[in-house]
N, C-alpha and C positions, 0 to 999 in steps of 0.2 A: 636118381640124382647122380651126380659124377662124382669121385673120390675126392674128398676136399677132407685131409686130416694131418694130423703131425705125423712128420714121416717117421717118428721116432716107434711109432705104435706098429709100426706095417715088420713085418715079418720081412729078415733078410731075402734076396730072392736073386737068380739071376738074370732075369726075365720078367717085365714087367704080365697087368691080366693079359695082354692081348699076346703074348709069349715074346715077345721085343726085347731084345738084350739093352739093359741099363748098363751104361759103360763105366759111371761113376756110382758109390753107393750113396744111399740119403743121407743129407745133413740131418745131426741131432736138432730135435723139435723145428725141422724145417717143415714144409707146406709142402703140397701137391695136390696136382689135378688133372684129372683122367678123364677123356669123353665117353659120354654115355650114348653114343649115338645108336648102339645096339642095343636100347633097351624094350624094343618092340612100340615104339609110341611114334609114327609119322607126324610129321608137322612141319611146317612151312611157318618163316618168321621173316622180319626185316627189325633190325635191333637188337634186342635181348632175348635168347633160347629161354621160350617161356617154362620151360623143364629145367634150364639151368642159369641161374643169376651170375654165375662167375664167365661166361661167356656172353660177353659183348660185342656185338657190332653194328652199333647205334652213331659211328661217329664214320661212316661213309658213306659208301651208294648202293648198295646191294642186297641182294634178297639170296633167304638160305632155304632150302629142302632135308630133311634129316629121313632116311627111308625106314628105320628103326633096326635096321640088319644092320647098320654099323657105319655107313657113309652120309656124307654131307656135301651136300650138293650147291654151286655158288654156282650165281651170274647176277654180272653186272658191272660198271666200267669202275668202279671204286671200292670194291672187299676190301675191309678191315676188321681183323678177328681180335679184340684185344682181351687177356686173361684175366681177371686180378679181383681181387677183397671186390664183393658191392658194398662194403662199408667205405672204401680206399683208405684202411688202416695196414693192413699186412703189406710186409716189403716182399719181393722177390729178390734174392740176393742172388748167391753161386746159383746156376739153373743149367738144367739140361733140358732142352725141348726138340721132341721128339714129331713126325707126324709123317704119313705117308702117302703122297698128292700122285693125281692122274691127270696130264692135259689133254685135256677133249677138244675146248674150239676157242679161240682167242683171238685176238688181232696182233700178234705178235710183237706188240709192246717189248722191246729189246732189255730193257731194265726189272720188268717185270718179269713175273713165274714163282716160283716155292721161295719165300721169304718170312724168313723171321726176325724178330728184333725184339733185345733185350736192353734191361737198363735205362728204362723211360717211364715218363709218367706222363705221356703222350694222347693227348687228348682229355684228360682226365679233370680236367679245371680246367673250366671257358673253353674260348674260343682259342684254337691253335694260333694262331696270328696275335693273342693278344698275353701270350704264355710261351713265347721262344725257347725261354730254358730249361721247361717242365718238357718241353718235345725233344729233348736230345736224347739219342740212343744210337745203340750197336748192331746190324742187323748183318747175318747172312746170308747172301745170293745166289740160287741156281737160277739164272735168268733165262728168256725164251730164248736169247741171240745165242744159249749155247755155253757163255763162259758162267763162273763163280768168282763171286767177290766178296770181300765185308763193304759195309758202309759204315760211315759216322754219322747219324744227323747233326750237324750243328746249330741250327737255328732254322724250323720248320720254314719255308720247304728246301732247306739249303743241307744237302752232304756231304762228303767226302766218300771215294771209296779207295780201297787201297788191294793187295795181294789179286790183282785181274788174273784173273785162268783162264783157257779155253779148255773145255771137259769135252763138248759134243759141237756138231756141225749146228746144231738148235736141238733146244732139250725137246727130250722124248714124248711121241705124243702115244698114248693108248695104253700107259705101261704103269705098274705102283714103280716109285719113287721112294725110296727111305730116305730122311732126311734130318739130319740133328746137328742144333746148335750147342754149343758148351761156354759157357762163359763165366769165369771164378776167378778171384781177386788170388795173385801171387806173393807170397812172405815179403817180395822187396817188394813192394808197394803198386806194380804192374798189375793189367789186364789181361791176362790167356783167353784168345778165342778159337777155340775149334770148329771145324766142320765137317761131316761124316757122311758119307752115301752109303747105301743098300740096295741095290738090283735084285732082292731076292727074293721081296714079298714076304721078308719077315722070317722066312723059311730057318727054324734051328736058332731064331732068336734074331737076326739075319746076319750078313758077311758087312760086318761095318768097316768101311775106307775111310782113312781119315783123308781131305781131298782139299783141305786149305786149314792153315792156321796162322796167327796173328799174336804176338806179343806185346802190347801196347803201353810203351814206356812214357806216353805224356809228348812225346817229337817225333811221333811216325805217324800218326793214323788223325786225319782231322787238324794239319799243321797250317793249308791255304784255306781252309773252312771260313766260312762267317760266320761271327760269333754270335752269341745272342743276347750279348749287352756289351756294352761298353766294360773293359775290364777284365772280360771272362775269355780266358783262350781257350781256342777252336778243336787246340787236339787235348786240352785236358782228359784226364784218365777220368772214363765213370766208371767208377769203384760200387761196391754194394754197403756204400757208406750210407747211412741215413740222412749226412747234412751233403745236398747237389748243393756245391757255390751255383751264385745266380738264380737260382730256383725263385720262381713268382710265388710261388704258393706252400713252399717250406715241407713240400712231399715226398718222400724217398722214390726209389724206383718200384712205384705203384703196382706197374703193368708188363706183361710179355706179350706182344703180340705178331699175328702172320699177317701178310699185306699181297695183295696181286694189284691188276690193273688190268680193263677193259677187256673182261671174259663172254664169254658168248654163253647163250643158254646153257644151264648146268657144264658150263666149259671147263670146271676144274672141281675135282670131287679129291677132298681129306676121309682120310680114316685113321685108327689108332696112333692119336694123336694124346699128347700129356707134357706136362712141364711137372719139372720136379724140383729141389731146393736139394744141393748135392754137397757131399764133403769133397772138397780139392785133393788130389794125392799129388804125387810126384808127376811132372813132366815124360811122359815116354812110358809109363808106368801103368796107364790105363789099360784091362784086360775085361771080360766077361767072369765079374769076382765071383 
């Protein structure tokens, strides 16, 4: 089974099991979870990792392979991996999510590629269409066309994105990819979002770039959005508060999850992958503690 404890209990470290450098340290009695995919057990699923309840991807179109050495194998034109409690009682608050993807065969979906998103309770209750505000989240892009951005969702399937980069001529195909999202509520009352590359295969913890960040004051990020109810503005801060205004269903941010789009046979393969629940430090501040 995958690491699901309070992080309170786990031994300081600078490196997570898979030797990954953890850039922020654990929140007191925060959550985490680590994949198991090298646990020696092959198995093929579409939904829920019948070895692990906390990985979901029951709410797309795709089928998973896990070879038991440590990778996870996707195809199919709708991946969605989402993390979180199968009770959907535990929040994800500050998070750091971690994983590191290979592109094999795609249709080069411009938007799509290594994607993660926090700060949502996205799919979670009903039907997406019938729950706009429980599907709002923060998510960060290394897309196939090459650049990186964040996005807002503001009202499923409507987002905003903001901080566009061009990194590559199209991201890299045949190669690990280190990739991590950061995202922790700031003293004034703001959203910090980081994002971080690794070209090194982990090597020495890896060589983390930080390669886009985002400050989100409530008027930058999600400002021409569609909102998801009448009342509710488009660039509101999601915070890791427990009460979302608008929220259909009264659920904090449930879930983390990773997303592609229209992959080809095993076209995109995760490994040493984990979200963790992190203490915030200072701005500029983050090192390999």
């Amino acid at each position: 089974m995958p690491l699901i404890v309070a992080a309170s209990v786990l031994q300081p470290a600078a490196v997570d099991r898979f030797g990954v450098a953890r850039l922020y340290p654990d929140a007191p009695d925060g959550i985490a979870w680590v994949s198991a995919w090298d646990d020696g057990r092959k198995r093929s699923f579409r939904g829920v990792d019948p070895k692990d309840d906390w990985f979901d991807a029951d709410h797309g179109n795709a089928g998973f392979r896990v070879d038991g050495e440590g990778r996870l194998f996707i195809t199919g034109p709708v991946p969605r991996m989402y993390i979180h409690d199968p009770k959907l009682k535990r929040s994800w608050r500050n998070v750091e999510m971690t994983v590191y993807a290979k592109r094999v065969d795609d249709e080069g979906t411009p938007w799509a590629g290594i994607v993660g998103v926090a700060r949502s309770a996205h799919g979670m209750i009903g039907p997406l269409r019938s729950s706009p505000c429980d599907s709002r989240g923060m998510g960060a892009r290394m897309r196939y066309d090459g650049r990186v951005d964040f996005e807002k969702e503001t009202s499923h399937p409507n987002a905003s994105p903001a901080q566009s980069k061009r990194l590559w001529r199209e991201l890299p195909r045949g190669v690990w990819i280190g990739y991590k999202f950061v995202v922790y509520d700031l003293p004034n009352g703001n959203v910090k979002l980081e994002h971080y590359l690794d070209m090194s295969d982990g090597s020495g913890g890896g060589s983390w770039t930080k390669i886009n960040e985002l400050e989100d004051n409530g008027r930058n990020f999600g400002v021409r959005g569609v909102p998801c109810r009448r009342g509710i503005d488009p660039a509101l801060r999601l915070t890791a508060d427990d009460d979302r205004p608008g929220s259909e269903s009264g659920k904090p941010n449930i879930t983390v999850y990773w997303r592609s789009d229209n992959v080809g046979k095993d076209g995109l393969v995760y490994k040493k992958m984990s979200v963790r629940e992190i203490s915030p430090i200072e701005p500029g501040a983050v090192k390999n503690w």
